[in-house]
C-alpha positions in Angstrom: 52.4 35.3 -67.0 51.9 31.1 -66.0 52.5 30.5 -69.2 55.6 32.2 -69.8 56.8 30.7 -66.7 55.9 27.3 -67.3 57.8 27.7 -70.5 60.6 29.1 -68.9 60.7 26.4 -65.9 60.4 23.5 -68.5 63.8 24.8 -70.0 65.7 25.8 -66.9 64.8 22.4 -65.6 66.2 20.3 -68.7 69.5 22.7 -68.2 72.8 20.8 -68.2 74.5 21.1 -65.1 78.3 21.5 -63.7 80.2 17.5 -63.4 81.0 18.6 -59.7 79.6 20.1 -56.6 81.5 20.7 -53.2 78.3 21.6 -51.1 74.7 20.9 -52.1 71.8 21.8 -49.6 68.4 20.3 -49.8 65.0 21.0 -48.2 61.6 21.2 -48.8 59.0 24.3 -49.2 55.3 23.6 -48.4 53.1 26.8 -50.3 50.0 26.8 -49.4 48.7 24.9 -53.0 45.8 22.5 -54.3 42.3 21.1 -52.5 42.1 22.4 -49.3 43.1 19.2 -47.4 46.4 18.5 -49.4 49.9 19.6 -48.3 52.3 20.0 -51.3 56.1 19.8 -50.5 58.5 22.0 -53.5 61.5 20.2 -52.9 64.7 22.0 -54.3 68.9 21.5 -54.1 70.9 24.5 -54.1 74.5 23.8 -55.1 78.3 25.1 -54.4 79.9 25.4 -57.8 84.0 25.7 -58.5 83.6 29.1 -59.1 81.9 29.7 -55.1 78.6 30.7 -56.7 75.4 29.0 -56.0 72.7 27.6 -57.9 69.6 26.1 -58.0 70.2 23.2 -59.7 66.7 21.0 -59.2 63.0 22.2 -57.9 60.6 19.5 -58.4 57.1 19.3 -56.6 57.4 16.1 -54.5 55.2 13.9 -52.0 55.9 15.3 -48.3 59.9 14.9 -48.3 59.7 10.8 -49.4 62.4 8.9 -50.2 61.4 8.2 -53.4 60.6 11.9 -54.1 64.3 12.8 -53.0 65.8 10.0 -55.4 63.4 11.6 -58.2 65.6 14.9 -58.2 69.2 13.4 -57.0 68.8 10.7 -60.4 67.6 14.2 -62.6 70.7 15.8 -61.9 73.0 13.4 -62.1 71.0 12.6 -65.3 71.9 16.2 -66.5 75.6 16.0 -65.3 76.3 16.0 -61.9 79.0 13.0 -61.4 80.4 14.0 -57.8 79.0 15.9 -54.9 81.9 16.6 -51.8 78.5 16.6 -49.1 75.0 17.2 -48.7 73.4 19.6 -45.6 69.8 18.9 -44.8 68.0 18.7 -41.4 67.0 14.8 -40.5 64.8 14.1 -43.2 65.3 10.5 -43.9 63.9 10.4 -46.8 66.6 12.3 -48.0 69.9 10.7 -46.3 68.0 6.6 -47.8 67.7 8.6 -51.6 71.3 9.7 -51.2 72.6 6.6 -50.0 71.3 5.0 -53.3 72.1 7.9 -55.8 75.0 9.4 -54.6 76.8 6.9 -52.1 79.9 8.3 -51.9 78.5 11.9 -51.0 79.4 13.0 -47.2 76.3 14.2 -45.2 76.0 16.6 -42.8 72.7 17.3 -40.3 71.3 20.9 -39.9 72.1 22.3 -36.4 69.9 25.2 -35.8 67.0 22.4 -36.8 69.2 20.2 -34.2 69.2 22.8 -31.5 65.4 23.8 -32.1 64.9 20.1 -31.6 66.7 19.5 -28.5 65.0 22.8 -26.7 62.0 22.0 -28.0 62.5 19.3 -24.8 63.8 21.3 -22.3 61.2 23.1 -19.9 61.7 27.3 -19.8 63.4 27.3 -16.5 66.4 25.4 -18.0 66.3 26.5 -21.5 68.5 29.4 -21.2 71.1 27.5 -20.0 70.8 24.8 -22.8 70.6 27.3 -25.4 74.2 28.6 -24.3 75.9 25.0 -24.0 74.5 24.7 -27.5 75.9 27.2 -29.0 78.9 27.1 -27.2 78.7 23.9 -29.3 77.7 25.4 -32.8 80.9 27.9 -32.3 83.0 24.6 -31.5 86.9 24.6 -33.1 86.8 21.3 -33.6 85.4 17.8 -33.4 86.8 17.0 -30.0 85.3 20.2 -28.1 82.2 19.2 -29.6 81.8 15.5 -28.4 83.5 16.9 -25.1 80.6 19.8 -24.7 77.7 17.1 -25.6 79.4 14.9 -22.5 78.9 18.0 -20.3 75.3 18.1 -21.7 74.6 14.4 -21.3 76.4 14.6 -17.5 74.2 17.9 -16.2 71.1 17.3 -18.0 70.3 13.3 -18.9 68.2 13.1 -15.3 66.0 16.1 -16.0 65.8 15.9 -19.8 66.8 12.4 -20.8 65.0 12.5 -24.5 67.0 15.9 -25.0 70.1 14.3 -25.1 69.3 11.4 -26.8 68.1 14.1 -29.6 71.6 15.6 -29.4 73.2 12.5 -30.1 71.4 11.3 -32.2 73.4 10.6 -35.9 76.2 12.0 -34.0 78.8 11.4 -36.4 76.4 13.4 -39.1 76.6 16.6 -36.8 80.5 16.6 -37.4 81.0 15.6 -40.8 81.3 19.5 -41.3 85.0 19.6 -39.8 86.5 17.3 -42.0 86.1 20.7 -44.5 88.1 24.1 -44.7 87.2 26.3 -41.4 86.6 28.9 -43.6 83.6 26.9 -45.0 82.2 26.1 -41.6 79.6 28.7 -40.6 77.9 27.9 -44.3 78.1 24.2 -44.0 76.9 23.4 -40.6 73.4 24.6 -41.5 70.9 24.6 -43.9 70.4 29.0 -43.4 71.4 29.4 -47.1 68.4 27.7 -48.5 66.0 28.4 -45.4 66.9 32.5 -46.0 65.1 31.9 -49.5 62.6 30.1 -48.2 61.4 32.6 -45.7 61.1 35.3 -48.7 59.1 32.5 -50.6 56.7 31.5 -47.2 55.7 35.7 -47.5 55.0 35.9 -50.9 52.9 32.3 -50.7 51.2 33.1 -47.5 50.0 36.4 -48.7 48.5 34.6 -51.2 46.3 32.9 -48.9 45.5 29.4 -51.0 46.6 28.9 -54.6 44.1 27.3 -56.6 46.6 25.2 -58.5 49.6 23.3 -57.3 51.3 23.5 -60.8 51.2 27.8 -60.1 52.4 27.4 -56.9 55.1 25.6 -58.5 56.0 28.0 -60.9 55.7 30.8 -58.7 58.3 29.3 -56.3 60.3 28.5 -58.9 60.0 32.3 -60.2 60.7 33.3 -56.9 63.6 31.3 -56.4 65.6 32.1 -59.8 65.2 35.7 -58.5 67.0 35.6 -55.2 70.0 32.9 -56.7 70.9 36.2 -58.5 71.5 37.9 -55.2 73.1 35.0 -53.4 76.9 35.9 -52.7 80.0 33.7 -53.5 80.7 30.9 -50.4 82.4 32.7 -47.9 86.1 31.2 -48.8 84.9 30.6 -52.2 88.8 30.6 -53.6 89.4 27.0 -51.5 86.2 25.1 -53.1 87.9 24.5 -56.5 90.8 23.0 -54.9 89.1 21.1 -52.2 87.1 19.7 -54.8 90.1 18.2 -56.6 91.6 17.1 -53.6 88.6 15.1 -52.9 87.9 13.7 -56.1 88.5 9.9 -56.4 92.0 9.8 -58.3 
């Protein structure tokens, strides 16, 4: 069974890909793989095509999210076709945004914010953290830029005394938290997050996990890789998927 995977990963991952992609989300997957004192990191972009579908287009084995990991996999897809990509949604792995700047300049980015919010309550003791939670997702529901930055000044007014690295956390990259707007509303509650991949993910952290430790990084690989191909075929269309093809042209350099 490795071996017919391998064989099959070694084709799918040579595949040509589509010139352009609206939305491409990237994160990392640590299985449980190799000695017992290593941490592998299964780094993997899931793209928007014109059609609304998505796909898998790269899932590489790379060194704990590094920059030069990330440019490894932007450079083999745009080695197999990729020319344009509209923006990119990850949480704040730098590693990422520096490989993006240097592959793909021109691509918009946008930060995670459920990782955001996790981060920012993360800082806030229990007695305030209901009340947080609610101004932050009074802020995740925002209708538009303006409310946003008008809800994180409420934030920064009520809570910079008690929790003053909370709010610096929030605003943090500001501008990447909003990038999401300049996009059709009916885009928003997929773009504003990295859920899409993460819901994979959790299906592939059960299957790993119950695995206790792999003996081999290059199974693990294949066996996420498996695993992955297997839910794409499940994932549904974009929510608004009959506006990507023409936002796409409309944002293509003329």
């Amino acid at each position: 069974m490795k071996k017919d995977w391998e064989a099959e990963y070694k084709l799918w991952r040579k595949r040509r890909l589509e010139k352009e992609y609206l939305y491409l989300w990237a994160d990392g997957v640590y299985p449980k793989a190799g000695p017992k004192d290593d941490s592998m990191a299964v780094l993997v972009l899931v793209g928007v095509r014109r059609s609304g579908e998505k796909e898998i287009l790269a899932l590489e084995e790379g060194y704990r999210e590094s920059a030069e990991s990330w440019c490894d996999l932007l450079r083999n897809i745009k080695k197999r076709g990729v020319e344009w990509i509209g923006m990119v949604i990850a949480d704040g792995a730098l590693g990422l945004w520096k490989a993006l700047r240097d592959v793909f300049p021109t691509t918009k980015r946008q930060r995670c914010w459920i990782h955001k919010m996790r981060n920012v309550l993360d800082k806030v003791s229990t007695r305030h953290e209901e009340d947080v939670r609610e101004l932050l997702r009074q802020m995740y529901h925002s209708h538009s830029a303006y409310h946003t930055i008008t809800l994180m000044k409420i934030f920064r007014q009520r809570y910079y005394t008690l929790y003053p690295k909370a709010v610096e956390c929030l605003e943090d990259q500001l501008e990447m938290l909003l990038t999401y707007f300049q996009f059709p509303k009916k885009h928003w509650r997929s773009i504003k997050s990295t859920n899409v991949i993460e819901s994979m993910f959790s299906t592939v952290k059960l299957r790993t996990n119950a695995a206790r430790r792999i003996p081999r990084r290059d199974s693990a690989l294949y066996l996420v890789f498996k695993l992955l191909t297997t839910l794409q075929t499940r994932l549904k269309k974009l929510h608004g998927y009959k506006l990507v093809a023409q936002t796409i042209d409309l944002l293509l350099p003329k």
